[in-house]
C-alpha positions, 0 to 999 in steps of 0.5 A: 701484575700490580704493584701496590709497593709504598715508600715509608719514611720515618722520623724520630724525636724525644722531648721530656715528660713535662714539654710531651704534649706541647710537641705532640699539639705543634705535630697535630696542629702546626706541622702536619697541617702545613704539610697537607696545606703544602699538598704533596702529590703522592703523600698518602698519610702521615702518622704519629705513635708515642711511647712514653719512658721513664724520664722522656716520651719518644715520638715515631712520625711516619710518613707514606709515599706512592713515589719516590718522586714524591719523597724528592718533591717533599724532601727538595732533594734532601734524602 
């Protein structure tokens, strides 16, 4: 039988409507990089959805996993 399970591991954030796209550019273009630069066996994808508020903009990040060996390896055992 295959088994075609993922681990998904999620994080959220809020900054205000002025310092959104700052955030947003420190995910894309310094967090998420040194993610894949730090080269996670079994991390499959890493995704970002924003949903703007009236006075705040919340940030979903999910991550994917193949393991939970994975998650440990990318949390140092922190989970």
């Amino acid at each position: 039988m295959y088994n075609n399970s993922k681990i998904i591991r999620t994080w959220k954030g809020w900054t205000t409507l002025e310092n959104a796209p700052v955030y947003e550019a420190l995910l894309v273009n310094k967090v998420f990089p040194t993610i894949k630069k730090n080269g996670i066996d079994g991390l499959e994808k890493v995704s970002i959805a924003t949903k703007t508020k009236p006075d705040e903009v919340e940030f979903f990040l999910r991550l994917q996993f193949d393991t939970m060996d994975s998650v440990r390896a990318f949390c140092r055992g922190r989970f």
